[in-house]
MARKE-262595 format. One record per residue (C-alpha): residue in three letters; x negated, y negated, z. Coordinates in pm, whole numbers, padded with zeros to 5 digits, always signed. Layout:
<nodes>
ALAXYZ;...
</nodes>
This chain:
<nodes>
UNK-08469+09614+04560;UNK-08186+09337+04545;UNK-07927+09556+04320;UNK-07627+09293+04423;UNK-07367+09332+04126;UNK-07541+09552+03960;UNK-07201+09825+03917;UNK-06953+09557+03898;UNK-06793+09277+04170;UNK-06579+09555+04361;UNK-06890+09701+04502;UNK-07079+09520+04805;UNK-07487+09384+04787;UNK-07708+09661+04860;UNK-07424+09945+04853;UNK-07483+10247+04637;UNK-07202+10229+04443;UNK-06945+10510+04381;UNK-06803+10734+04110;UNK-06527+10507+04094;UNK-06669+10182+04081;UNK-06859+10330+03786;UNK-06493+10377+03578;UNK-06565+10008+03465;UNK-06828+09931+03177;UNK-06935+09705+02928;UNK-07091+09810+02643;UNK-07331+09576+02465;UNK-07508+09581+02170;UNK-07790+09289+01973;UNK-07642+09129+01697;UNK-07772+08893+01472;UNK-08065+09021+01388;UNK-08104+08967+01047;UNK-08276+08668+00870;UNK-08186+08473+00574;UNK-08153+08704+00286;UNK-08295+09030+00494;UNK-07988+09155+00652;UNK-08003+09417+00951;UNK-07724+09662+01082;UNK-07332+09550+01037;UNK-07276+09315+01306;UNK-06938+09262+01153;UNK-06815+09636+01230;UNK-07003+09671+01571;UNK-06790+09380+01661;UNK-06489+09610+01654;UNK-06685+09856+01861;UNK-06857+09656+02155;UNK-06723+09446+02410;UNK-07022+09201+02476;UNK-07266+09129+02180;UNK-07624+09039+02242;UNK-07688+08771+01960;UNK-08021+08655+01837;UNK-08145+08321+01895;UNK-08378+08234+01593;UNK-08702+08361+01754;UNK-08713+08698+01698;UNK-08468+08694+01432;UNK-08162+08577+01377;UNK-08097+08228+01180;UNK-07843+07911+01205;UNK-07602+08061+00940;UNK-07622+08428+01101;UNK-07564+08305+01478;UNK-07254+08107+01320;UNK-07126+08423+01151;UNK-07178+08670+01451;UNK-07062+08407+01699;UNK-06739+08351+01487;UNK-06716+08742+01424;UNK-06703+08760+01830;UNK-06497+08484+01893;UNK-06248+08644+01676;UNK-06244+08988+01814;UNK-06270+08866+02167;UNK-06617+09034+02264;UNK-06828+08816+02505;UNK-07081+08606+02354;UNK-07465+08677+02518;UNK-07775+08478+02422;UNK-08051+08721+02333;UNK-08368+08509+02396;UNK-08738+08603+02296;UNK-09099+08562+02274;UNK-09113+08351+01923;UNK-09218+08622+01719;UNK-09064+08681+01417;UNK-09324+08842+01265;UNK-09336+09098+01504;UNK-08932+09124+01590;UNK-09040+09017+01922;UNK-09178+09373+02017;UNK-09492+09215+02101;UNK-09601+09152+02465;UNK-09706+08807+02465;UNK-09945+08581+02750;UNK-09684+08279+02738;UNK-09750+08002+03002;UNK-09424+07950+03258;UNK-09362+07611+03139;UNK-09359+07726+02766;UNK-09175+08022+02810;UNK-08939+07842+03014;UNK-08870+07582+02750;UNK-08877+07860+02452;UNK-08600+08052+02703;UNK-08382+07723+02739;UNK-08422+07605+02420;UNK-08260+07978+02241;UNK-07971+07948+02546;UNK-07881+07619+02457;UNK-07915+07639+02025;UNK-07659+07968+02075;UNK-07405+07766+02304;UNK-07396+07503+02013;UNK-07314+07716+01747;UNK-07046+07962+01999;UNK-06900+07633+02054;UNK-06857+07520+01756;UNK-06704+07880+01642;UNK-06454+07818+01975;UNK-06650+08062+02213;UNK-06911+07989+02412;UNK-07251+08184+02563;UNK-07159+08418+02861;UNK-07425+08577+02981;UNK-07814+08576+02893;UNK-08009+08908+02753;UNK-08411+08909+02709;UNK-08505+09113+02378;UNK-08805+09352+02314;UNK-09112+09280+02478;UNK-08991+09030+02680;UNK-08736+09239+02842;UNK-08978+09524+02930;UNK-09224+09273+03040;UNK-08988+09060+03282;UNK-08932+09416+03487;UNK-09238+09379+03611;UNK-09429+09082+03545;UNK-09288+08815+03842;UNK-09409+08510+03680;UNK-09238+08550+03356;UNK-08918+08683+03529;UNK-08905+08346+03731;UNK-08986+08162+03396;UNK-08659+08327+03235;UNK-08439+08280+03598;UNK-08585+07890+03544;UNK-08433+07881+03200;UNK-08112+07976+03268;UNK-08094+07797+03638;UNK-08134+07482+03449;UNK-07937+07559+03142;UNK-07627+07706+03376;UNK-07727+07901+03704;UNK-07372+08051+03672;UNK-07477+08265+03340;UNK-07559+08650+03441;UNK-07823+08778+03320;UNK-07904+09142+03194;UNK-08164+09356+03277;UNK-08293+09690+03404;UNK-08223+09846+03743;UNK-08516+09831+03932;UNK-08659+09469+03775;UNK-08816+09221+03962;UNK-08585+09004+03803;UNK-08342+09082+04086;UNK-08597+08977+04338;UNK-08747+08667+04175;UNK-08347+08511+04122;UNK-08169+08297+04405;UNK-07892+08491+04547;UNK-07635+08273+04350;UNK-07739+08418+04010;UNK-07592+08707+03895;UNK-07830+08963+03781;UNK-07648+09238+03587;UNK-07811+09640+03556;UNK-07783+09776+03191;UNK-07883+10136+03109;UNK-07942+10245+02712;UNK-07740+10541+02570;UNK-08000+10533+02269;UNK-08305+10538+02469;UNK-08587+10759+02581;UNK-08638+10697+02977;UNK-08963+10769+03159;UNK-08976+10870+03496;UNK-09024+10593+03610;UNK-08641+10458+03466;UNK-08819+10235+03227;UNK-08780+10225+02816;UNK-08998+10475+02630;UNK-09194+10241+02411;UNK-09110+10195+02080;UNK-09456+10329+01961;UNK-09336+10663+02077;UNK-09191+10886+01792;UNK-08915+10983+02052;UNK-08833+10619+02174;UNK-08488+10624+02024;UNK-08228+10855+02059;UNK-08027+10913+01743;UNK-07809+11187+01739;UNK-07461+11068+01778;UNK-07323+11363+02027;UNK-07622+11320+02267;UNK-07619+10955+02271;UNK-07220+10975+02340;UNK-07316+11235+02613;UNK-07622+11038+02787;UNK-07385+10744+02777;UNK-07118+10917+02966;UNK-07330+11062+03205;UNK-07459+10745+03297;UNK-07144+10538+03371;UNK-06978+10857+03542;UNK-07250+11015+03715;UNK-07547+10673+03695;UNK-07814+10903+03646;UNK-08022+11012+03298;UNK-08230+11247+03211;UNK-08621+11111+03158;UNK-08828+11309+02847;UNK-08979+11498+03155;UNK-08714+11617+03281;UNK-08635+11436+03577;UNK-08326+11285+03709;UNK-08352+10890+03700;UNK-08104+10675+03855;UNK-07984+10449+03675;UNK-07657+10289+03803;UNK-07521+10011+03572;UNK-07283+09741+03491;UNK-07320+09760+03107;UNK-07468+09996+02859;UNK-07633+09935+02532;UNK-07636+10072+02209;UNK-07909+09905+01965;UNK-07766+09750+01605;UNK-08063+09824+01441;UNK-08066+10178+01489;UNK-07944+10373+01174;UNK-07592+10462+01188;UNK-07565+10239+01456;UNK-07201+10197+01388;UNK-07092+10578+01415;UNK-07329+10588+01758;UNK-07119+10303+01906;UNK-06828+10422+01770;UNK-06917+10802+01958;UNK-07005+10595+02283;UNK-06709+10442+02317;UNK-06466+10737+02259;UNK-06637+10933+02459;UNK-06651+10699+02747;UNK-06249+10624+02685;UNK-06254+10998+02696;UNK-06395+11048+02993;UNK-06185+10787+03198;UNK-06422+10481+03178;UNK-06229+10113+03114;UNK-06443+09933+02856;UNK-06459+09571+02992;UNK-06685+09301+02933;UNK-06861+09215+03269;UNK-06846+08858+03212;
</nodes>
């Protein structure tokens, strides 16, 4: 596996990196999600809590007005800005696996990147990084063709824009060596064996309670290793961790993450 930059620039391509090159972390969360009059989680607050937000681009949710407020809510608060592309699914929040053709999804890909940059421009920001959401995130970890559609996207938006993703994707394969391909773990998320996502089917998909999400977070940026619903030890060495906005109490879950991870000795630092 090609894990180059996956624990942050001190530490070399291919190294396993160390205890202390884990003291630096970003922690992410999506944003935006909302749509027209249905609003979803309080961006505004998480904004105070993250350092990077994942915002939607319009196709799984997420609308012109909504991207202007998060962007501008970002912008203000200083937290990198990260496009959060999709399958266009609205109906389906973009949890749905979907057969896209390369060309399409490429276009669909660019198309979010570049409607986002607008908009953080316009609010005096601009897009940092790129995130896949749902479905299309699980799917690029193993599915080469649609990881080279979304390393297509953002090599002709801007091949300079990292891009998150899980360790172990073939999205770190399929990329040129000059893209930055960035590992993220999940403090609110059931891992298999395997060190993929539980799926969201699952009754015990998501993680809620605030003291073991704050303790599977630390455990992960200290020691890059968490504990799969079997049992066993997955690596899971990252540059960024997540915390989802549409969780309930979302909010008081970030706000546990981070204090334990200041706690515990960890710099909170966009990776961007």
């Amino acid at each position: 596996m090609n894990d180059r930059l996956v624990a942050g620039p001190s530490v070399a391509y291919g190294m396993r990196p160390t205890v202390k090159d884990l003291r630096m972390m970003d922690l992410n969360a999506d944003l935006g999600e909302g749509f027209g009059a249905w609003q979803l989680g309080d961006d505004l607050a998480l904004l105070s809590v993250v350092t990077s937000a994942n915002i939607a681009c319009g196709f799984h949710a997420g609308d012109p007005l909504i991207m202007r407020t998060t962007c501008e809510g970002a912008v203000a608060r200083n937290v990198a800005i990260g496009a959060q592309v999709s399958y266009r699914d609205l109906a389906g929040f973009g949890r749905r696996s979907m057969d896209v053709p390369f060309e399409e999804l490429t276009a669909e890909i660019l198309y979010q990147i570049a409607a986002l940059e607008g908009i953080a421009k316009a609010a005096g920001g601009r897009v940092s990084y790129v995130k896949p959401h749902g479905a299309l995130y699980n799917r690029i970890v193993h599915d080469r063709e649609q990881a080279r559609a979304v390393v297509a996207a953002v090599g002709d938006f801007d091949p300079t824009l990292p891009v998150l993703t899980l360790p172990g994707s073939v999205l770190f394969e399929e990329a040129p060596t000059t893209m930055r391909i960035v590992a993220e773990c999940y403090a609110d998320r059931a891992y298999t064996a395997e060190g993929t996502l539980v799926p969201r089917r699952s009754p015990v998909a998501v993680v809620r309670d605030p003291a073991q999400v704050a303790a599977r977070a630390v455990r992960m940026a200290v020691e890059g290793e968490v504990v799969a619903i079997d049992g066993t030890v997955v690596p899971v060495q990252a540059r960024s961790i997540c915390v989802h906005g549409d969780t309930p109490g979302a909010v008081e879950l970030a706000k546990s993450v981070r204090s334990a991870l200041t706690d515990a000795g960890v710099h909170l630092t966009p990776f961007v």
